[in-house]
C-alpha positions in Angstrom: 112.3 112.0 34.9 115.5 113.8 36.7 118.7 112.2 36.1 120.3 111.5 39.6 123.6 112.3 40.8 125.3 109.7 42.9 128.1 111.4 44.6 127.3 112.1 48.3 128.6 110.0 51.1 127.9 112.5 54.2 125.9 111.1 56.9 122.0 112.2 56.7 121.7 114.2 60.0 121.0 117.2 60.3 122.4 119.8 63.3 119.9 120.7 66.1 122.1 123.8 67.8 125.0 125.8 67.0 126.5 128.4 69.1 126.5 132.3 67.9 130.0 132.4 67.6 131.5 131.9 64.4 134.4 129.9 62.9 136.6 133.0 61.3 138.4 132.6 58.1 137.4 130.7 54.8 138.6 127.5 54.1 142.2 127.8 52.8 140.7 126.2 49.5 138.3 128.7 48.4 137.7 132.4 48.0 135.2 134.4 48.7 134.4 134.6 44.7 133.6 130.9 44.8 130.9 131.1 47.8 129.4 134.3 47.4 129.4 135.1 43.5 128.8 131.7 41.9 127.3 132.7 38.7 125.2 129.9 38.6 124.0 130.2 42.2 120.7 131.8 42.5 120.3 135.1 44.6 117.7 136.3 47.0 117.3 139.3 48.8 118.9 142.2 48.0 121.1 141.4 44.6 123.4 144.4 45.5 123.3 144.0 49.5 126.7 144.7 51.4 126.7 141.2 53.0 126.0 137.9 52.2 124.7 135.2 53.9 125.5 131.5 52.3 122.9 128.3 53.7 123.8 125.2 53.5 120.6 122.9 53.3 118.2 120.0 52.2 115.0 120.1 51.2 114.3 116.7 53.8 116.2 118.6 56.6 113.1 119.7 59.6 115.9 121.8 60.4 116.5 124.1 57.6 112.2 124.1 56.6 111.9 125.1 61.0 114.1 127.9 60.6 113.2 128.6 56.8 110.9 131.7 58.1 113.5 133.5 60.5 116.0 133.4 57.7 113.9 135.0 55.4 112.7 137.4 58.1 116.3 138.6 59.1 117.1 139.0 55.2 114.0 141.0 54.5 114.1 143.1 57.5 117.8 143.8 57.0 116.7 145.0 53.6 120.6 145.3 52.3 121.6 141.2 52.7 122.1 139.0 50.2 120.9 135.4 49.9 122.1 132.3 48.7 120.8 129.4 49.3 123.5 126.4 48.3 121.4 122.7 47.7 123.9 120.3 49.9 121.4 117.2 49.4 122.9 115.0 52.3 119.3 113.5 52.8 120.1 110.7 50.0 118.4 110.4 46.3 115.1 112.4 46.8 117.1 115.0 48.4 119.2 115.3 45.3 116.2 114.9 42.9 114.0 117.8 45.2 117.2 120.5 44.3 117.5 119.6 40.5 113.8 120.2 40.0 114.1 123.4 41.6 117.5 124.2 40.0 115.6 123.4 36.8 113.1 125.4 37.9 115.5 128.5 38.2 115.9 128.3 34.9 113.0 128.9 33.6 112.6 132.0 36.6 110.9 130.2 38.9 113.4 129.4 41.5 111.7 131.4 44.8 108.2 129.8 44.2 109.7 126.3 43.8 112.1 126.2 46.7 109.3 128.0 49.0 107.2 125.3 47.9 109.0 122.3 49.0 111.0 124.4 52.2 107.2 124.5 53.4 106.4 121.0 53.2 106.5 118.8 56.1 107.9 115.4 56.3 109.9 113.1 54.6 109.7 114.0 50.6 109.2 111.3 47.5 110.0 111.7 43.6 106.5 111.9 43.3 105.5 114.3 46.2 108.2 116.8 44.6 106.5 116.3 41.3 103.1 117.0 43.2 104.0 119.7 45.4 105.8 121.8 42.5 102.9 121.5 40.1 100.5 122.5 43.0 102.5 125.4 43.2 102.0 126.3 39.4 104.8 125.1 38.3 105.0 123.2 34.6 107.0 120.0 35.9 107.2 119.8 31.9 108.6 122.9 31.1 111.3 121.8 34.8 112.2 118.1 32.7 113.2 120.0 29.9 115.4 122.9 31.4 117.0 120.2 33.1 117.7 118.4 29.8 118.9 121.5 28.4 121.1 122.6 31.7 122.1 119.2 32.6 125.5 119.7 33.3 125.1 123.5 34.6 122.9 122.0 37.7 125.1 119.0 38.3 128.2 121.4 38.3 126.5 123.5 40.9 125.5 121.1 43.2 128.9 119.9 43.2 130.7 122.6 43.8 128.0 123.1 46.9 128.4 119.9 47.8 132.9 120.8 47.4 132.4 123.7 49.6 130.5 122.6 52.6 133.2 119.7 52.9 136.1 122.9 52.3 134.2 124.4 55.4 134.2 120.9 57.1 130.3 121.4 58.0 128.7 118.6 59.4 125.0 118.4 58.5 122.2 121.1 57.7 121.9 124.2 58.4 125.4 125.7 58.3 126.1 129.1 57.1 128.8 131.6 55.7 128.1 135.2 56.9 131.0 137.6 56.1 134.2 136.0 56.7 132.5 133.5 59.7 131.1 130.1 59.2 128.1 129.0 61.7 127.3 125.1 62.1 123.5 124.5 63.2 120.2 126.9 63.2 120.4 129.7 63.7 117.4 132.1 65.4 116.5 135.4 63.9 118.2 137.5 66.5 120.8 135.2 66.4 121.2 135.7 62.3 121.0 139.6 62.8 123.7 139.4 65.5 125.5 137.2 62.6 124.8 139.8 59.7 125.7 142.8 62.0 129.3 141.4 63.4 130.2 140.9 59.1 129.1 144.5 58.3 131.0 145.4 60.8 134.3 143.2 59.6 
């Protein structure tokens, strides 16, 4: 149904821990145009916020789906942040098949409902337990097939340019974030993510 991309070598573990202080300074490589305003990137949280915070993750990753709710919680509470949430599938094929549906979702506007979807299912994922878990969530896997047909190239540009970046930021696994101008490795707790958020304001 999705066309696969191949192009991912990076080992399949994700980080437990990371300490609160940050890695300053983007990778020589990139700008800050290139993380935070990819126009094909979609954006929670506040569209217009004065700081955004850039995750790393994989839909197979306990990690990311664990911390999922505190991210969303700082973000929301915050009220002036703005999300991105950059696909790195390092999790293998499903992983990769799991962030074009919801890419291809995006483009038919139902990119939050799709990646909340499968960010709160536990365990390992299949093609097919994608396919079941969008379309339990209303989604037309359809109307998702043939946005991806339509957007193939768009998606697969995306995730590698995600995929271009995290290496650029030499990030080891899932969760790793860009907040402001610092780069965190590893989950991240709420307080922890505000503490984050607060010390880039303040940059």
């Amino acid at each position: 149904m999705l066309n696969r991309r191949h192009f991912l070598s990076v080992a399949a573990g994700g980080v437990a821990l990371a300490g609160l202080a940050p890695r300053l300074g983007f990778a020589q490589q990139l700008t800050q145009q290139e993380v935070f305003h990819d126009p094909d990137a979609p954006v929670l949280g506040n569209p217009k916020g004065d700081v955004t915070v850039v995750e790393f993750f994989d839909y197979q990753c306990p990690y990311c789906k664990k911390s999922h709710p505190d991210v969303e919680a700082a973000v929301s509470e915050d009220g002036n942040v703005r999300l991105i949430m950059k696909d790195w599938p390092v999790f293998g094929d499903v992983s990769v098949f799991a962030a074009q549906a919801v890419l291809g979702a995006n483009e038919i506007g139902l990119y939050k409902p799709a990646m909340e979807a499968l960010m709160a299912t536990q365990g390992s994922l299949s093609e097919d337990k994608v396919r079941s878990v969008l379309s339990t969530a209303g989604i037309d896997m359809g109307k998702v097939t043939t946005a991806l047909q339509q957007n193939n190239q768009k998606i697969s540009d995306l995730l590698t340019r995600n995929y271009k970046q995290a290496v650029a930021f030499n990030f080891r696994g899932t969760p790793s974030f860009v907040i402001g101008r610092g780069t965190y490795s590893g989950v991240l707790s709420k307080d922890q993510l505000r503490e984050a958020i607060n010390q880039a304001r303040a940059a």
